[in-house]
DOFILO-422297 format. One record per residue: residue number from 0; residue in three letters; chain; x, y, z of N, C-alpha, C in turn. Coordinates in Angstrom, 2 decimals, always signed. Each point is the difference from the previous one (the first is absolute). Layout:
(NUM, ala, A, (X, Y, Z), (X, Y, Z), (X, Y, Z)),
...
This chain:
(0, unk, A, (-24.40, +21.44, -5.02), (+0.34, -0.44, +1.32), (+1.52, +0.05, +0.12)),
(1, unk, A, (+0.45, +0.51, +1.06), (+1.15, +0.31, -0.02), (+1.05, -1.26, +1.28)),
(2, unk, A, (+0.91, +0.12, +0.07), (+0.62, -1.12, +1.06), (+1.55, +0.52, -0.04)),
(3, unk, A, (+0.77, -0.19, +1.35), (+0.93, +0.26, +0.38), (+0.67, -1.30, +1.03)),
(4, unk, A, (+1.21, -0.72, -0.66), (+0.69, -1.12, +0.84), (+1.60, +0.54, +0.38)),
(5, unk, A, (-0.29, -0.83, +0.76), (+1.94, +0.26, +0.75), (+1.05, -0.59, -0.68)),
(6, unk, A, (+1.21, +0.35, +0.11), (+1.08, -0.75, -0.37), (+0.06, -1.62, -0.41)),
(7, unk, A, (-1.20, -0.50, +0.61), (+0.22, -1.50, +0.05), (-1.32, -0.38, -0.98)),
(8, unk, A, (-0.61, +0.64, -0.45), (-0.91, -0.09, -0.84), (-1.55, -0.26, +0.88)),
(9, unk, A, (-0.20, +0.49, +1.48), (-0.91, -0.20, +0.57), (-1.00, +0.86, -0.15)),
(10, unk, A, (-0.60, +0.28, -0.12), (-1.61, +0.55, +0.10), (+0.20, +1.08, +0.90)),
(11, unk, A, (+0.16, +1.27, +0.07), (-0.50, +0.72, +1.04), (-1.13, +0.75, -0.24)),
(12, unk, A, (-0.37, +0.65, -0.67), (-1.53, +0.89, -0.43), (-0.44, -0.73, -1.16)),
(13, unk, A, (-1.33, +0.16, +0.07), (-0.63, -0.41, -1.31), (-1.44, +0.92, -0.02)),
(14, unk, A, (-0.26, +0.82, -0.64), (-1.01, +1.05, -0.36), (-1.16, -0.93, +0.47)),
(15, unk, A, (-1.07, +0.82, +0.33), (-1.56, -0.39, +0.76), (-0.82, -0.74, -1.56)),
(16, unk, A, (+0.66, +0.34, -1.17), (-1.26, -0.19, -1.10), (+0.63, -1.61, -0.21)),
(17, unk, A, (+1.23, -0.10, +0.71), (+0.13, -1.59, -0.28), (-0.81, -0.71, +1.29)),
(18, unk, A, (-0.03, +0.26, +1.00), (-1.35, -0.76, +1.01), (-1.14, +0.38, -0.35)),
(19, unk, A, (-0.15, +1.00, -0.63), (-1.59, +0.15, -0.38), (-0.31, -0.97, -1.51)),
(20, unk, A, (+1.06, -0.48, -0.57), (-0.26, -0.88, -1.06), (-0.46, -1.28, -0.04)),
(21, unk, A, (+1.49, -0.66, +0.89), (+0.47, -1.32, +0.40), (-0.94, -0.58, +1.04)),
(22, unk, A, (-0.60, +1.15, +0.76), (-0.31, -0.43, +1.47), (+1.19, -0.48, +0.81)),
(23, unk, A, (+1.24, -0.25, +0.42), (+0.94, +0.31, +0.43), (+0.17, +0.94, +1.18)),
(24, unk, A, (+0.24, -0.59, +1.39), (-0.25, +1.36, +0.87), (+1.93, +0.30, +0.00)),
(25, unk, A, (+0.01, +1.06, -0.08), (+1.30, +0.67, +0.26), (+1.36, -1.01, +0.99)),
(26, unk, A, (-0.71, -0.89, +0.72), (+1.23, -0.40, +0.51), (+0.33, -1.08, -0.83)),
(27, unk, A, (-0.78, -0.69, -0.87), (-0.36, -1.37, -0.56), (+0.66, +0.09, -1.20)),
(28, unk, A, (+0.31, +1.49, -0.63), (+1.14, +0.50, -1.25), (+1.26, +0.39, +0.55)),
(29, unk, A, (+0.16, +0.27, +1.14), (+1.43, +0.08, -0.27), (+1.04, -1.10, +0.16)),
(30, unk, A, (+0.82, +0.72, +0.02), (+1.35, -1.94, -0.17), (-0.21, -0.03, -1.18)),
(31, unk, A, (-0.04, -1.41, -0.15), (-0.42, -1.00, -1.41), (-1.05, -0.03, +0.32)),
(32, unk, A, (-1.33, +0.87, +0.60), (-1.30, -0.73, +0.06), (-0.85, +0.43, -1.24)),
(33, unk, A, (+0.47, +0.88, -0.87), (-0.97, +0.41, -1.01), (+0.18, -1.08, -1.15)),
(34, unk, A, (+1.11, -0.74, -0.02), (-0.41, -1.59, -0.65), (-0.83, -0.77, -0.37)),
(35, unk, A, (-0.92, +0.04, +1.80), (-0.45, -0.26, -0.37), (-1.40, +0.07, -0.55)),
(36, unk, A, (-0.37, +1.17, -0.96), (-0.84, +0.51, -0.88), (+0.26, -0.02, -0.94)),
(37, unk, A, (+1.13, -0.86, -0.26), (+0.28, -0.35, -1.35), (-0.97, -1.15, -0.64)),
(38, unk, A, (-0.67, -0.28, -1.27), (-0.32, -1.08, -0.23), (+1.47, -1.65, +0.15)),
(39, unk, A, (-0.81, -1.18, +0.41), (+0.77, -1.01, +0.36), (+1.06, -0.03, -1.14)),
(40, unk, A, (-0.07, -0.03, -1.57), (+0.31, -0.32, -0.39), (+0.99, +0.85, -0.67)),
(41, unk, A, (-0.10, +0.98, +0.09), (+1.05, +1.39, +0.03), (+0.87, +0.04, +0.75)),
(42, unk, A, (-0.01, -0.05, +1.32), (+0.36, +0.52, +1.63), (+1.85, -0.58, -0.40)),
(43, unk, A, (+0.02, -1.36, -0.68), (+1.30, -0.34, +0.04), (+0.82, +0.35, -0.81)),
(44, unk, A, (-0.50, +0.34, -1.35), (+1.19, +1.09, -0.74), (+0.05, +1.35, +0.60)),
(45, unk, A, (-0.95, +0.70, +0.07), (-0.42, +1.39, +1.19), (+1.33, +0.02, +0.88)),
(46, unk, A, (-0.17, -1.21, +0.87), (+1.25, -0.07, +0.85), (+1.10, +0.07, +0.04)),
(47, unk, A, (+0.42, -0.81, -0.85), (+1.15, -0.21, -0.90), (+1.33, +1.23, -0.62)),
(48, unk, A, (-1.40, +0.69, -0.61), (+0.29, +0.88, -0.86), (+0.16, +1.43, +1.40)),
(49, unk, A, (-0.98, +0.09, +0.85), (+0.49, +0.94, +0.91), (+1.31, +0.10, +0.71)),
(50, unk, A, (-0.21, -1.29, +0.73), (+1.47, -0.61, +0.24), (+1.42, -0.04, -1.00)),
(51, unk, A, (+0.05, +0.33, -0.83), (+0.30, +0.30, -1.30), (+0.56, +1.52, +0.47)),
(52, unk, A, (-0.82, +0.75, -0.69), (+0.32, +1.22, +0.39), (+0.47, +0.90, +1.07)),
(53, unk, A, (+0.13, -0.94, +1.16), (-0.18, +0.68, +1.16), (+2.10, -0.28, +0.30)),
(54, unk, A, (+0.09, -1.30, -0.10), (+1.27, -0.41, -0.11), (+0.93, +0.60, -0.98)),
(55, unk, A, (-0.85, +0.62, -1.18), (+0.98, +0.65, -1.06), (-0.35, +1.54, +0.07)),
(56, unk, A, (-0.49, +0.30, +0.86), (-0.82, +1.36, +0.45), (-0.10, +1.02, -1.28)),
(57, unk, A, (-1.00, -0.52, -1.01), (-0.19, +0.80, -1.11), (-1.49, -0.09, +0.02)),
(58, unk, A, (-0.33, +0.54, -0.95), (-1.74, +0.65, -0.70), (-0.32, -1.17, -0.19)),
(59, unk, A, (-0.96, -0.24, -0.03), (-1.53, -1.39, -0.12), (-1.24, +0.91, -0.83)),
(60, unk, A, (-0.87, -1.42, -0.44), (-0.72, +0.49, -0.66), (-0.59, -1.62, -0.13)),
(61, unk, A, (-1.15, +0.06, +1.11), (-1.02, -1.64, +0.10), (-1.31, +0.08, -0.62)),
(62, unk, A, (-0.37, -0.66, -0.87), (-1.61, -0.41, -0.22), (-0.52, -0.90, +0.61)),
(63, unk, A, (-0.77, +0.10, +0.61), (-1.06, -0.89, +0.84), (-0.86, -0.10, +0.29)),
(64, unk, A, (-0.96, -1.06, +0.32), (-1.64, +0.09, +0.62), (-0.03, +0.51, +1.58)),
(65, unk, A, (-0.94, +0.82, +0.34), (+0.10, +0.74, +1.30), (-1.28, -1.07, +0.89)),
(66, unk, A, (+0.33, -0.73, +1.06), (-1.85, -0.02, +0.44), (-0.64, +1.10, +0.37)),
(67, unk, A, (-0.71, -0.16, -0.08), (-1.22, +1.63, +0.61), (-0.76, -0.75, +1.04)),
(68, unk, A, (-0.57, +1.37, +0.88), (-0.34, -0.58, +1.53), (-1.34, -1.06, -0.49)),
(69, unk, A, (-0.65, +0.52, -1.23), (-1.16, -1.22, -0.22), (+0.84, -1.55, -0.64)),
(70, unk, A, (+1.07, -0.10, -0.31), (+0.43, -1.24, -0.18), (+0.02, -0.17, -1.42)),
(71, unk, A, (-0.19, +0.82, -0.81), (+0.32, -0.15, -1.38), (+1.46, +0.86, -0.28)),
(72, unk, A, (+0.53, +0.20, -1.20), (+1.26, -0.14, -0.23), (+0.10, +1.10, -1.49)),
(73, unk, A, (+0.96, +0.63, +0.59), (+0.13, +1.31, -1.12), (+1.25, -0.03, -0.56)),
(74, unk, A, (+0.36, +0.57, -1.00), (+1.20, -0.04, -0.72), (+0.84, +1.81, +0.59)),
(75, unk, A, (+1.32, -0.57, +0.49), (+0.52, +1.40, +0.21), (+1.36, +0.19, -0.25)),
(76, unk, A, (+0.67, +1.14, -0.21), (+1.05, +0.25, -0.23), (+0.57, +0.74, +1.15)),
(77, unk, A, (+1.22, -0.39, +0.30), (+0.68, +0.33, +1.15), (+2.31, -0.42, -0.72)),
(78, unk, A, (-0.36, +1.65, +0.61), (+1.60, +0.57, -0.32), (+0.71, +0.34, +1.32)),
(79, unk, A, (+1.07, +0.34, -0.34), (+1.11, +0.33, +1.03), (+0.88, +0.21, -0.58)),
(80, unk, A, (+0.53, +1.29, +1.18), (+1.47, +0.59, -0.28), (+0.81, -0.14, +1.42)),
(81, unk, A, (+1.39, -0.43, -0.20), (+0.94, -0.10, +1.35), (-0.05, +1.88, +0.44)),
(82, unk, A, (+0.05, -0.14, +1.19), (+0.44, +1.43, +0.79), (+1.52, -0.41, +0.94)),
(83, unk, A, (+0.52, +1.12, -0.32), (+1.68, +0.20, +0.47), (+0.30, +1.02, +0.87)),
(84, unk, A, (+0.51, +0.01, +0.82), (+0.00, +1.20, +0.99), (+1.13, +0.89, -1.13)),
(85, unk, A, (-0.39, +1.50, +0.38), (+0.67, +0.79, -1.24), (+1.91, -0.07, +0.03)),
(86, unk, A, (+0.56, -0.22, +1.63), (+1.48, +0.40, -0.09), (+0.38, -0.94, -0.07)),
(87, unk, A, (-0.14, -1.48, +0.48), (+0.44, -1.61, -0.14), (-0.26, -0.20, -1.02)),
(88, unk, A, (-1.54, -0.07, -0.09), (-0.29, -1.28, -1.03), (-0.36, -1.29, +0.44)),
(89, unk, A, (-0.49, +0.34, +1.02), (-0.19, -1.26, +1.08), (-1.21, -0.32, -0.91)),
(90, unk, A, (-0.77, -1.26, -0.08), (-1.35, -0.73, -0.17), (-0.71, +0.45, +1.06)),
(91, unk, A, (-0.97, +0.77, -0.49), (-1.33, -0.15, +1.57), (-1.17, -0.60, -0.21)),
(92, unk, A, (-0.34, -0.59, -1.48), (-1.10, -0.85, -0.67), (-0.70, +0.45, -1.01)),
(93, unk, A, (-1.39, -0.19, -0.05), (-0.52, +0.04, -1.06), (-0.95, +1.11, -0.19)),
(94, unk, A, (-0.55, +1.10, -1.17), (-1.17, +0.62, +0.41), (-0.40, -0.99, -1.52)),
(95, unk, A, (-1.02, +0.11, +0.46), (-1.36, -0.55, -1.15), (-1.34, +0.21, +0.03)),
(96, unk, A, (-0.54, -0.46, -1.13), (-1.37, +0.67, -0.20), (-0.90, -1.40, -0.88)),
(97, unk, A, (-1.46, -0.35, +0.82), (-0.65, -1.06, -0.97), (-1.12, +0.86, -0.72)),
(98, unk, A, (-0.07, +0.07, -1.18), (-1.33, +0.07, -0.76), (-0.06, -1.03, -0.49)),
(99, unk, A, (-1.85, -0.08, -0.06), (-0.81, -0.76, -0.41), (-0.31, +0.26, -1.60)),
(100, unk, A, (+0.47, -1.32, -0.40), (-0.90, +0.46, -1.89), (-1.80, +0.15, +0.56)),
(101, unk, A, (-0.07, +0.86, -0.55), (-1.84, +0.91, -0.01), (-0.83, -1.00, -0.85)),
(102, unk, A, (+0.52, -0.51, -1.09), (-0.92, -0.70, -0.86), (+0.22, -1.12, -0.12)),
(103, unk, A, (-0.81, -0.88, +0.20), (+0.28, -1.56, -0.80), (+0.96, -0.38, -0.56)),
(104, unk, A, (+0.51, -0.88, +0.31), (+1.40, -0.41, -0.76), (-0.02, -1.44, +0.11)),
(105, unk, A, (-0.08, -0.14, -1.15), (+0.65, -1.82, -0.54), (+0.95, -0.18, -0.59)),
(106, unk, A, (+0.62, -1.28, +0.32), (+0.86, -0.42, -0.46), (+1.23, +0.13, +0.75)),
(107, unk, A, (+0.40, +0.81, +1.46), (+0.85, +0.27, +0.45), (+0.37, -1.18, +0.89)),
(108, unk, A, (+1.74, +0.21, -0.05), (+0.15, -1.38, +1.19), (+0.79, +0.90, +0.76)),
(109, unk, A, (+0.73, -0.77, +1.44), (+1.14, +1.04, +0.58), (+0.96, +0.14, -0.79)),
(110, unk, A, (+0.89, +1.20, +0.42), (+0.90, +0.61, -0.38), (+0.98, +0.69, +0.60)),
(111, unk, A, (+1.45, -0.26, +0.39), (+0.94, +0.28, +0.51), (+1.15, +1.20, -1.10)),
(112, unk, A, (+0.50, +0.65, +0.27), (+0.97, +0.95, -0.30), (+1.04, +0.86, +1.01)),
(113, unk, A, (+0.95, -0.97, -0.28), (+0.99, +0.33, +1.69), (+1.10, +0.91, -0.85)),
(114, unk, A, (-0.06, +1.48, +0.33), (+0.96, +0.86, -0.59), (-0.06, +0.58, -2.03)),
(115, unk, A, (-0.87, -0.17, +0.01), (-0.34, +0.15, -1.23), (-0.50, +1.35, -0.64)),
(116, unk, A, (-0.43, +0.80, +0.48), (-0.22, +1.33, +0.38), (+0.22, +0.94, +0.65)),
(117, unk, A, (+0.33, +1.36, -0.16), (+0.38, +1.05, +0.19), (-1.00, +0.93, +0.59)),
(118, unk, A, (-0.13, -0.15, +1.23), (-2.00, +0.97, +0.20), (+0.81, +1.44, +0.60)),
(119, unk, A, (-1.07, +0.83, +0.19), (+0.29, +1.32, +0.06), (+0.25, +0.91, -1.17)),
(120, unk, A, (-0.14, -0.50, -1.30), (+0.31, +0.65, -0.91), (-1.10, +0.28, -0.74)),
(121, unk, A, (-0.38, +1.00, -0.14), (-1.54, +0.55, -0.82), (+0.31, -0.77, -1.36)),
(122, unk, A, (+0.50, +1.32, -0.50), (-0.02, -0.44, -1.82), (+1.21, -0.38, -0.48)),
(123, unk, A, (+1.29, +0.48, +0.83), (+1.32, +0.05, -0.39), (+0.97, -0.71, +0.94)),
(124, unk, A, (+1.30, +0.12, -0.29), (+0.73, -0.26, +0.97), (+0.26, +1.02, +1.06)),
(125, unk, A, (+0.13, +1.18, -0.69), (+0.52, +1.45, +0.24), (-1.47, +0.61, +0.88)),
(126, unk, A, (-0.98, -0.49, +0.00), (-1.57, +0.12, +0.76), (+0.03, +0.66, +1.32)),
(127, unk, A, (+0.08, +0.98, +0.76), (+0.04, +0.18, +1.03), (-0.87, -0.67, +0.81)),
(128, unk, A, (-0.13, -0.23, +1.26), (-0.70, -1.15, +0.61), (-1.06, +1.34, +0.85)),
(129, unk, A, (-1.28, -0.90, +0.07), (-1.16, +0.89, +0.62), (+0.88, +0.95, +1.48)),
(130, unk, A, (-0.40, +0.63, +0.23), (+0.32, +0.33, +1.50), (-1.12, -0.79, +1.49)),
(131, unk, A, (-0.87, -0.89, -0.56), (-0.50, -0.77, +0.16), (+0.81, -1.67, +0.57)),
(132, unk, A, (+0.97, -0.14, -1.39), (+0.07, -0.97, +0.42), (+1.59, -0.29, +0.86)),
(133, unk, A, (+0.72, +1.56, -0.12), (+1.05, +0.17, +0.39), (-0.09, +0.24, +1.75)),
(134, unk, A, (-1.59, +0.20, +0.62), (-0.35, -0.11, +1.38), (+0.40, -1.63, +0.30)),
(135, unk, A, (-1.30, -0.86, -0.89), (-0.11, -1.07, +0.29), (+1.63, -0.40, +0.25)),
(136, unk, A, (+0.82, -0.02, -0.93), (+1.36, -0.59, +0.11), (+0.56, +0.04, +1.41)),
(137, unk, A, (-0.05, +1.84, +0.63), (+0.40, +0.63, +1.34), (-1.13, -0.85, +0.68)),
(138, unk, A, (-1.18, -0.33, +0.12), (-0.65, -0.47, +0.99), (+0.39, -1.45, +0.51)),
(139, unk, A, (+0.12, -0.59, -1.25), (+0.63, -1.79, +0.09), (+1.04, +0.33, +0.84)),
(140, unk, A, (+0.69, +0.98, -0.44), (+1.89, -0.02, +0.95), (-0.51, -0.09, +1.13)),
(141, unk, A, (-1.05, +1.22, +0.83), (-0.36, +0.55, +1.33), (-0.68, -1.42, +0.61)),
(142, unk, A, (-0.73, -0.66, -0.45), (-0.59, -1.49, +0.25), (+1.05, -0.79, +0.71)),
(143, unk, A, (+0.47, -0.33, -1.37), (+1.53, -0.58, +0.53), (+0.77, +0.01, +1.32)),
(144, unk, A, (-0.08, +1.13, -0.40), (+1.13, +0.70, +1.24), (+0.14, +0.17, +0.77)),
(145, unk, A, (-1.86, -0.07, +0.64), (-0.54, +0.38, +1.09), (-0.63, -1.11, +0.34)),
(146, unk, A, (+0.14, -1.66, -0.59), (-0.54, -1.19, +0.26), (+0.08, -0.60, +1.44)),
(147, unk, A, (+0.73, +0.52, +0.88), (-0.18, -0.42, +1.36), (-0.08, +1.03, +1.05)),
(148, unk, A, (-0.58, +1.27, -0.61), (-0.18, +1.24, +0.84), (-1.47, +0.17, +0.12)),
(149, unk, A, (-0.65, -1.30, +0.10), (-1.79, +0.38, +0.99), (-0.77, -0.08, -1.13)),
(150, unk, A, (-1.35, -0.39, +0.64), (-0.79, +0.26, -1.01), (-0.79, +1.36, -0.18)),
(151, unk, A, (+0.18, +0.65, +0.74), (-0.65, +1.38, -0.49), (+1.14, +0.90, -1.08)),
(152, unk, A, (+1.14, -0.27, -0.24), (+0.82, +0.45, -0.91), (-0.54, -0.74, -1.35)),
(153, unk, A, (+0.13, -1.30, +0.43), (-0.56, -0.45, -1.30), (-1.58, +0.22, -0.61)),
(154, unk, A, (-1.04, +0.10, +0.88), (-0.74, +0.26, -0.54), (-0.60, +1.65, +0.03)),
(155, unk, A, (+1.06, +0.98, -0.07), (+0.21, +0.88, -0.71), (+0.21, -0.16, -1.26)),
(156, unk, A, (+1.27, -0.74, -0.48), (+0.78, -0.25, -1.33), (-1.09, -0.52, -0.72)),
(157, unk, A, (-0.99, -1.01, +0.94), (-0.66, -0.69, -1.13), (-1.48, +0.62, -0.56)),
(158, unk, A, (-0.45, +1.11, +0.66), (-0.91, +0.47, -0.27), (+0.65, +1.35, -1.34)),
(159, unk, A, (+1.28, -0.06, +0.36), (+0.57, +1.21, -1.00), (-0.07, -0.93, -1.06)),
(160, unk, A, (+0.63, -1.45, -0.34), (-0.13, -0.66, -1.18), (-1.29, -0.12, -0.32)),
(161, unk, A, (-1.16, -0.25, +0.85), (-1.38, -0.09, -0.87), (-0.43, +1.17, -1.04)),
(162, unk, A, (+0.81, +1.06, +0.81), (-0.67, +1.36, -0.52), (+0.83, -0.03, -1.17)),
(163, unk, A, (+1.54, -0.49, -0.16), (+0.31, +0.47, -1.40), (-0.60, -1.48, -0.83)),
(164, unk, A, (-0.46, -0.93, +0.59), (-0.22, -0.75, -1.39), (-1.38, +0.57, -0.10)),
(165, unk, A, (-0.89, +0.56, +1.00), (-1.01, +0.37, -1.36), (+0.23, +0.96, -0.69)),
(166, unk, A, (+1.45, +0.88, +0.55), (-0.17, +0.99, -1.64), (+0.83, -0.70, -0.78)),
(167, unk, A, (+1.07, -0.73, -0.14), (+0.13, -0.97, -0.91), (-1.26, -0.50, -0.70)),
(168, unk, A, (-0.62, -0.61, +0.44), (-1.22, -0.43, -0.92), (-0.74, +1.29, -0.49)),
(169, unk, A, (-0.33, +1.15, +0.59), (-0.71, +0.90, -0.68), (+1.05, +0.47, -1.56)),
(170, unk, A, (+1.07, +0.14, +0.70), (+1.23, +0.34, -1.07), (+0.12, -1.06, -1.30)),
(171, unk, A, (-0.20, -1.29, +0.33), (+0.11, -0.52, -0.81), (-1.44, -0.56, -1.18)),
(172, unk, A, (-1.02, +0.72, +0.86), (-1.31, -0.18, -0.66), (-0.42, +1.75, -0.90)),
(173, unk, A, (+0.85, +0.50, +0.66), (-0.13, +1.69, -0.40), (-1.10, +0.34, +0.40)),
(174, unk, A, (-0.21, -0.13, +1.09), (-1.51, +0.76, +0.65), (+0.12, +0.90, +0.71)),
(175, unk, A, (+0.89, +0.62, +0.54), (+0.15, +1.52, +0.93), (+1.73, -0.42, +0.54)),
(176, unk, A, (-0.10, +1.24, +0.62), (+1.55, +0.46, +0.39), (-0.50, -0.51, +1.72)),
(177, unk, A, (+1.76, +0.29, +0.65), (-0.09, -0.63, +1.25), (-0.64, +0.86, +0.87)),
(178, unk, A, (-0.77, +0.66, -0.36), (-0.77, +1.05, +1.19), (-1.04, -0.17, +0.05)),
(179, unk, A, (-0.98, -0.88, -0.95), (-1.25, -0.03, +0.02), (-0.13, -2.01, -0.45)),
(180, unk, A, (-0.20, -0.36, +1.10), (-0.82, -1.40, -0.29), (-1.40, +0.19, -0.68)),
(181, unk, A, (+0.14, -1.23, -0.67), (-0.95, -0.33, -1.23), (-1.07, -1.35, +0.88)),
């Protein structure tokens, strides 16, 4: 599941597989509203720690319980990287991505990591970055940029981000190239 926020750390897109999870209708996640699908007892380091990052505009990396639209509660991982317009360097927010651990997991509590990681990097430092994810980067800018130019601009941009996070996820599951959905 993929997600895209503004400068101020607000919510503007959040991929369809997070309302098809949470039960969450699309207007009810953005802002601060995807909060609240946090479990109660998470939600306030979660916060914290976003707020965190957003003020020091670096990479995140949260563990948490997700609700799901039936009301039980999943364990997920959710990252982020700051996006910069390329000639400033201006802040335009966040792109990120939640997976779900697939299997059972005990023993986990939340987990915060404000700047602690380096994402975009395959195996190396020297790693060239997908051409995949070097769209996503250009798409966050175009979001941005275009945040008070209508909603049919934007939901252009945002149907272009659905499409690269599922080849992000195909890419990152290795199941086909970006021409053929799986």
């Amino acid at each position: 599941m993929i997600w895209v926020t503004d400068h101020r750390g607000s919510l503007t897109y959040i991929s369809q597989q997070w309302h098809a999870l949470t039960g969450q209708k699309p207007t009810e996640s953005l802002g601060a509203g995807w909060i609240e699908a946090v479990h109660p007892e998470d939600r306030a380091a979660i916060g914290r720690g976003f707020a965190e990052a957003c003020e020091r505009q670096v990479e995140f990396v949260l563990r948490y319980r997700l609700r799901r639209a039936d009301g039980t509660y999943v364990w997920v991982l959710d990252a982020a990287s700051p996006s910069f317009t390329p000639l400033t360097h201006d802040f335009l927010g966040f792109l990120g991505i939640v997976s779900r651990y697939e299997d059972e997991v005990q023993n986990l509590s939340a987990k915060v990591e404000v700047g602690t990681f380096k994402p975009g990097r395959a195996a190396a430092e020297s790693a060239a970055l997908s051409k995949i994810h070097i769209a996503a980067d250009h798409l966050i800018a175009a979001r941005a940029l275009t945040i008070d130019c209508g909603d049919e601009i934007a939901a252009v941009i945002d149907r272009a981000l659905s499409a690269l996070g599922q080849a992000l996820r195909r890419e990152k599951l290795g199941t086909g190239s970006l021409s053929k959905p799986h």
